[in-house]
MOPAC internal coordinates of N, CA, C and O (Angstrom, degrees):
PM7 1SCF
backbone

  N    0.0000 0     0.00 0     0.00 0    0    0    0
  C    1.4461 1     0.00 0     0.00 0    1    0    0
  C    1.5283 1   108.50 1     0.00 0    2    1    0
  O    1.2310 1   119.76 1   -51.68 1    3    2    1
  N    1.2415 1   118.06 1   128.32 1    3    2    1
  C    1.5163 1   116.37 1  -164.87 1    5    3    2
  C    1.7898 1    93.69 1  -108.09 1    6    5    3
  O    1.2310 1   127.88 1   -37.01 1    7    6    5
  N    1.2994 1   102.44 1   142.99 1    7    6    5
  C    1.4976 1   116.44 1   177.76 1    9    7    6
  C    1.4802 1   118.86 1  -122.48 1   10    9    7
  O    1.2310 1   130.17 1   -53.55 1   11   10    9
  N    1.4266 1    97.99 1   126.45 1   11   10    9
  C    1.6124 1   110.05 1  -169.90 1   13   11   10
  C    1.5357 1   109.06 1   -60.89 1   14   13   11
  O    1.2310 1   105.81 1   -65.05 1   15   14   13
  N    1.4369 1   143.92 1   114.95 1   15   14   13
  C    1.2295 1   136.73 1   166.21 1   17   15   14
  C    1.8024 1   107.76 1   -78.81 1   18   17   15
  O    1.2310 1   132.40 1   -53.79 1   19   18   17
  N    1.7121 1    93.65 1   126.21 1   19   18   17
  C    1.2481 1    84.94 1  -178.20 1   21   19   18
  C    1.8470 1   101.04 1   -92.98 1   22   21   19
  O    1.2310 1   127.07 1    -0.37 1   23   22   21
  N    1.7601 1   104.01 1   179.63 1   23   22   21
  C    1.0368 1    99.52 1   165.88 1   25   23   22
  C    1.6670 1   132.05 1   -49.66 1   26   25   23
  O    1.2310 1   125.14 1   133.30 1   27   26   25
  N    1.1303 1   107.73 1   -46.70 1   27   26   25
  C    1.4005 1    91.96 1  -178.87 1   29   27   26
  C    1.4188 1   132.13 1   -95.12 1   30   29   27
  O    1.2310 1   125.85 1  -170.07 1   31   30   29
  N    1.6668 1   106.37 1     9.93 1   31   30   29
  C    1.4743 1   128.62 1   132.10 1   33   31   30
  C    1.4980 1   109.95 1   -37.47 1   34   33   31
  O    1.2310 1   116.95 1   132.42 1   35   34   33
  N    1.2821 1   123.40 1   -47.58 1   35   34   33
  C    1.9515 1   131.60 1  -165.33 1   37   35   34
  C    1.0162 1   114.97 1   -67.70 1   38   37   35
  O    1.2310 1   127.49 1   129.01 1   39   38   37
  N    1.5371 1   103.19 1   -50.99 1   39   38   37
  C    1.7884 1   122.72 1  -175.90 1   41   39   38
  C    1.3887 1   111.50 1   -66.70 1   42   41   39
  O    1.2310 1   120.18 1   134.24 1   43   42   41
  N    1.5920 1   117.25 1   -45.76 1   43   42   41
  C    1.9014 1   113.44 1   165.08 1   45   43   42
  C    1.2785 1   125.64 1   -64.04 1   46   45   43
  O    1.2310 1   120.04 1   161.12 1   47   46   45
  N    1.3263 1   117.53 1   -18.88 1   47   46   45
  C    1.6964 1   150.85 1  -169.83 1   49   47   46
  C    2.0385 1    69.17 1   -69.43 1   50   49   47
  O    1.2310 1   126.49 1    88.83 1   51   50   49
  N    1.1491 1   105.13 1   -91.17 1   51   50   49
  C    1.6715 1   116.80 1  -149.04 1   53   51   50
  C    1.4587 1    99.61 1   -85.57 1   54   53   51
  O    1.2310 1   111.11 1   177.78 1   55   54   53
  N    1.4687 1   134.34 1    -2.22 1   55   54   53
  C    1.2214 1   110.37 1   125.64 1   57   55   54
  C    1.6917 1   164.27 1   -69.95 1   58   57   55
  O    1.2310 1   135.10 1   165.99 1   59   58   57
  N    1.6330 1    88.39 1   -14.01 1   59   58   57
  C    1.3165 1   103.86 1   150.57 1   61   59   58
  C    1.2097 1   115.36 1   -85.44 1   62   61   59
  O    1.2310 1   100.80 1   124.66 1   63   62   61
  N    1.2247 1   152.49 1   -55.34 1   63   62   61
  C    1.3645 1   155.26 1  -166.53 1   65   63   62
  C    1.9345 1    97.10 1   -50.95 1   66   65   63
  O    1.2310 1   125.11 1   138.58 1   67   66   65
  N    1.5032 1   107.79 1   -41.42 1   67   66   65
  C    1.4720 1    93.87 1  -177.36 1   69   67   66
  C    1.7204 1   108.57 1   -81.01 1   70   69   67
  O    1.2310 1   112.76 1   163.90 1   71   70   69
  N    1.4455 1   131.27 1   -16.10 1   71   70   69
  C    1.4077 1   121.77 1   176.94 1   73   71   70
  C    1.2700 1   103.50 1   -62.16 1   74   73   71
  O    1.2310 1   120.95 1   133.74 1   75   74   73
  N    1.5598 1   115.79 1   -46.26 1   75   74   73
  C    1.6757 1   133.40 1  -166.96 1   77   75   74
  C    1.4685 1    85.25 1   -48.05 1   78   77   75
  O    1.2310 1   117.36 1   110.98 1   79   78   77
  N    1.2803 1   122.63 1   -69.02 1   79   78   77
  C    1.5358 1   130.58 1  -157.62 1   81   79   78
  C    1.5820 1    97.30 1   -42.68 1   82   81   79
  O    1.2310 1   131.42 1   111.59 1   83   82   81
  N    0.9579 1    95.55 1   -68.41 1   83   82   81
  C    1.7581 1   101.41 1  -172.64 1   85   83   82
  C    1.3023 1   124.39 1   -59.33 1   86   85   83
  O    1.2310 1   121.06 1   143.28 1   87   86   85
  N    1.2332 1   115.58 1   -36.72 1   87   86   85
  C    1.7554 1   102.18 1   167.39 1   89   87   86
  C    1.4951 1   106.63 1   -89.07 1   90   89   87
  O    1.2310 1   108.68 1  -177.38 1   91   90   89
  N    1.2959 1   138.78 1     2.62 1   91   90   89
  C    1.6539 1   135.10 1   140.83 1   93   91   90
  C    1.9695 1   105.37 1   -53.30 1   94   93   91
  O    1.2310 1   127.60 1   116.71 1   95   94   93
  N    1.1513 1   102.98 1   -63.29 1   95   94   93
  C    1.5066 1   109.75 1  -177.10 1   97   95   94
  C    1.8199 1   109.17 1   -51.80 1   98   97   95
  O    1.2310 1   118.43 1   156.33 1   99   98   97
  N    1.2469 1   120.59 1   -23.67 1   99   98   97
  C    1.5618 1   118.71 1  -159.43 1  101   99   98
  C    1.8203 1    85.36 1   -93.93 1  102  101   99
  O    1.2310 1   120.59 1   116.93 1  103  102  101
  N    1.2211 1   116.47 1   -63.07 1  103  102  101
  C    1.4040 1   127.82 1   168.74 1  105  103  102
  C    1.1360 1   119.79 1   -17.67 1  106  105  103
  O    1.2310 1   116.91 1   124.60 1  107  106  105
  N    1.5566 1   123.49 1   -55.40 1  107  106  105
  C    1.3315 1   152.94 1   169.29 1  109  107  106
  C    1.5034 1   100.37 1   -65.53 1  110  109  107
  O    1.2310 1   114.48 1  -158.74 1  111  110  109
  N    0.9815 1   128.07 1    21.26 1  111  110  109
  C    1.7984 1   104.08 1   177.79 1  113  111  110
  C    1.9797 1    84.51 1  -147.06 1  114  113  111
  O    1.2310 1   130.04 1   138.07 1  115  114  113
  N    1.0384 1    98.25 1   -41.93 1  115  114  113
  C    1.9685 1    95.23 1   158.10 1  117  115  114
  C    1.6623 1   108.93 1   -22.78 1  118  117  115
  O    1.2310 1   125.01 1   -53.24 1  119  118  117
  N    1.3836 1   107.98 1   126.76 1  119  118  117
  C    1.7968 1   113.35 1   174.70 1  121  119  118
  C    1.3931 1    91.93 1   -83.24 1  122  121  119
  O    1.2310 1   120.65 1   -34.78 1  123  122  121
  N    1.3782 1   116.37 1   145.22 1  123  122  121
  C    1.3426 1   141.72 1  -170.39 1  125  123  122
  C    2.0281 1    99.99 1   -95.34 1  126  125  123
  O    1.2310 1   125.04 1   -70.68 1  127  126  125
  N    0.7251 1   107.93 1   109.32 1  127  126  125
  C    1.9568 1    92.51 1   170.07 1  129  127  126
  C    1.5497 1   115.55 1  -134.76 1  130  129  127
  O    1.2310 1   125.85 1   -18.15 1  131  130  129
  N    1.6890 1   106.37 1   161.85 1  131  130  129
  C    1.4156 1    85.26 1  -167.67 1  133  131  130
  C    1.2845 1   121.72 1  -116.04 1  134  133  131
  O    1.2310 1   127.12 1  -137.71 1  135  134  133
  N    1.2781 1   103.90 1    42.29 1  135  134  133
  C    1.8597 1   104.74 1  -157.46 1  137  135  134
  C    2.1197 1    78.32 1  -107.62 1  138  137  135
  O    1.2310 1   121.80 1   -30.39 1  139  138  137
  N    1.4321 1   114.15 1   149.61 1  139  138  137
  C    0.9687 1   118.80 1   143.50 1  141  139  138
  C    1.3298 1   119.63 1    16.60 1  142  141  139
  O    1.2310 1   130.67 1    56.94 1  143  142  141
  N    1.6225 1    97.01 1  -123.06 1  143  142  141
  C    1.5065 1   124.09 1   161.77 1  145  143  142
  C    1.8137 1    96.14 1    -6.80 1  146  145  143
  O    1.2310 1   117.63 1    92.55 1  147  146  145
  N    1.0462 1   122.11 1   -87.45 1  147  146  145
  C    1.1747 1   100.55 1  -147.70 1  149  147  146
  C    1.9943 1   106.00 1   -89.81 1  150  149  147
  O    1.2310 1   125.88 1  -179.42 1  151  150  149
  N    0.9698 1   106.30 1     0.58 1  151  150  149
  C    1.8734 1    89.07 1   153.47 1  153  151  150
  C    1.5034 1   107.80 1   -82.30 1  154  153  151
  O    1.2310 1   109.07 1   179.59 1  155  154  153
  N    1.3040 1   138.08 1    -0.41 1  155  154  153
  C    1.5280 1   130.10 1   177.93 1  157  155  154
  C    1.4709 1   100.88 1   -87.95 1  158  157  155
  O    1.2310 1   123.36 1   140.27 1  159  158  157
  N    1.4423 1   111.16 1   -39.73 1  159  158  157
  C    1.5510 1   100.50 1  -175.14 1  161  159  158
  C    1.4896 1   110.67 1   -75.60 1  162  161  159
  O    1.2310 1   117.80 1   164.29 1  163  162  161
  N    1.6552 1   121.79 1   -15.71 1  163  162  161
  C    1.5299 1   119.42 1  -175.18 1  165  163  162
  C    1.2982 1    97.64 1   -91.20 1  166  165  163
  O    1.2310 1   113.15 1   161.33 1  167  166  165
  N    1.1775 1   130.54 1   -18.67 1  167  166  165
  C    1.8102 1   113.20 1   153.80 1  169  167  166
  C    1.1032 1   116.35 1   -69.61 1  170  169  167
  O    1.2310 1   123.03 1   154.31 1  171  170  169
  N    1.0192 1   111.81 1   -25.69 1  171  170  169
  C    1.7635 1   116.74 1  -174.06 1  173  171  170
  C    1.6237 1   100.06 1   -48.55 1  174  173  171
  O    1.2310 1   124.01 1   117.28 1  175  174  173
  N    1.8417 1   109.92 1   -62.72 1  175  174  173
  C    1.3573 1   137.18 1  -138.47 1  177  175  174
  C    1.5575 1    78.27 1   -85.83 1  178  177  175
  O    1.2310 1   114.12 1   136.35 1  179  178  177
  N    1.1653 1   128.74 1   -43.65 1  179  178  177
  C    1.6609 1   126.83 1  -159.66 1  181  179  178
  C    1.8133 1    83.89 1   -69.42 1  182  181  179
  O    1.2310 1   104.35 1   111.13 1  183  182  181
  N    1.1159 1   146.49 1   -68.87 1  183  182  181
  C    1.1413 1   161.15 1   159.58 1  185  183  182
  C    1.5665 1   110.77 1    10.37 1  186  185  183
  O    1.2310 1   134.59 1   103.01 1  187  186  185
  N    1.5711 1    89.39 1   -76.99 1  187  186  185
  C    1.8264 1   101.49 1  -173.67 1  189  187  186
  C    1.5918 1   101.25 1   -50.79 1  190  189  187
  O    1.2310 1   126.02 1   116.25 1  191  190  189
  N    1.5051 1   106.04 1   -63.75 1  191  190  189
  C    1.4581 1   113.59 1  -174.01 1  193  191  190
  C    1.2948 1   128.72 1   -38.52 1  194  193  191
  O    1.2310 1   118.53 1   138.81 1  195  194  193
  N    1.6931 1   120.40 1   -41.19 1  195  194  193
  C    1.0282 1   116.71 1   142.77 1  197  195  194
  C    1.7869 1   131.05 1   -42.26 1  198  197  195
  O    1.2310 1   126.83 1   104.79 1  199  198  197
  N    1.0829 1   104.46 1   -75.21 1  199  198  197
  C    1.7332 1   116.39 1   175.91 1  201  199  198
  C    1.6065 1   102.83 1   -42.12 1  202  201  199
  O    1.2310 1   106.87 1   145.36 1  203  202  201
  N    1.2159 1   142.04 1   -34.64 1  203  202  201
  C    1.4344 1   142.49 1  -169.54 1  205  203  202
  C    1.8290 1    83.78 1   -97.05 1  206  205  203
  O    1.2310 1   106.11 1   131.25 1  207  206  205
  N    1.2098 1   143.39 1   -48.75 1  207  206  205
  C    1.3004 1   131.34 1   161.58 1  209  207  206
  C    1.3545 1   122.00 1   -31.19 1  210  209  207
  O    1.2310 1   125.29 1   107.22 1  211  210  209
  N    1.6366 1   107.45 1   -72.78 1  211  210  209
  C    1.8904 1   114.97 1   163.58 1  213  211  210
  C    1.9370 1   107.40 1   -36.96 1  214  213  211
  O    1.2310 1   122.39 1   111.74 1  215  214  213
  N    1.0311 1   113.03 1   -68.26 1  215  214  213
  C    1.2724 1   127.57 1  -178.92 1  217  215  214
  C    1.9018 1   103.39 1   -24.82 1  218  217  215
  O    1.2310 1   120.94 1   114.56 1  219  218  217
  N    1.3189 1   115.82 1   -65.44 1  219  218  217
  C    1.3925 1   125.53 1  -173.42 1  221  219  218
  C    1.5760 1    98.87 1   -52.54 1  222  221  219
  O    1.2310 1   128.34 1   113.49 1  223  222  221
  N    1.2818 1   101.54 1   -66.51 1  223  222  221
  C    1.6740 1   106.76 1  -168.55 1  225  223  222
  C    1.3868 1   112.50 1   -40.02 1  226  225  223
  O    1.2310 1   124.35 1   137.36 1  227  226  225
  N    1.6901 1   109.25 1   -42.64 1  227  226  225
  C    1.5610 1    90.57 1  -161.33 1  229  227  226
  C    1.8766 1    98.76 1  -100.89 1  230  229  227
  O    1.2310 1   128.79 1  -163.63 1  231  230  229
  N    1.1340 1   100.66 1    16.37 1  231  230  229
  C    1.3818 1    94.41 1   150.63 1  233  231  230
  C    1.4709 1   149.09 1   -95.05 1  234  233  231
  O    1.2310 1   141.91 1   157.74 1  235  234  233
  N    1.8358 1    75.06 1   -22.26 1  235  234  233
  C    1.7112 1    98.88 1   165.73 1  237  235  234
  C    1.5534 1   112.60 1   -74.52 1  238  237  235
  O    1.2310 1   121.97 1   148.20 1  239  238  237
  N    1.1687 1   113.84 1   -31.80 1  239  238  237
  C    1.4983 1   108.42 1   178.48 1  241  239  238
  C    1.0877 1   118.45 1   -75.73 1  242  241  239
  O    1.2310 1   117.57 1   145.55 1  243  242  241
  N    1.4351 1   122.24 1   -34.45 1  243  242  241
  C    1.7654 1   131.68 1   161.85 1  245  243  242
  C    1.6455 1   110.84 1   -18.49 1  246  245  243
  O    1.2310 1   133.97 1   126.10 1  247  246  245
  N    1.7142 1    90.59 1   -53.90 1  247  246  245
  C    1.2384 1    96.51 1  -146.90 1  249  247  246
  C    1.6256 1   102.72 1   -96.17 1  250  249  247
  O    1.2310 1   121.43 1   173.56 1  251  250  249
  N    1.4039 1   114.87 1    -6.44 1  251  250  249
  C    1.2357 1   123.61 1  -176.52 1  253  251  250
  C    1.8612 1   110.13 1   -80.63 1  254  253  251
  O    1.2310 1   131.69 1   156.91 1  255  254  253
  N    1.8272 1    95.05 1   -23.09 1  255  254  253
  C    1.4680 1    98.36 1  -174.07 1  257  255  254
  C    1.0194 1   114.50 1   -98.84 1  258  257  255
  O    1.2310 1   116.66 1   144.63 1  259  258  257
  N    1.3110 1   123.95 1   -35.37 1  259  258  257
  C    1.6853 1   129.83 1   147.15 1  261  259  258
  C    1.4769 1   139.47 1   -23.80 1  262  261  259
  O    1.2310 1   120.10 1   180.00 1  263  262  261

């Protein structure tokens, strides 16, 4: 069954794809270290970014279904 994407299906399409971009890019500038301590806090940080990722989406969809 093929589904019509509307336009503003496109614009959330490549507005998520550009948040994704950017918290990949913020991630990427995070210092990497290898003691303990600090791989717990870069899960930590990988963590939020995700959850503030979820966070966008289901707000974008809120508002997409609204």
């Amino acid at each position: 069954m093929a589904r019509n994407i509307s336009e503003h299906d496109k614009t959330l399409t490549d507005e998520i794809a550009a948040i994704d971009a950017l918290c990949d890019q913020i991630l990427d500038r995070l210092p990497y270290e290898t003691g303990d301590m600090a791989r717990a806090y870069r899960a930590g940080q990988i963590m939020m970014a995700s959850l503030i990722k979820h966070d966008i989406l289901l707000r974008l969809r809120h508002t997409h279904t609204t």
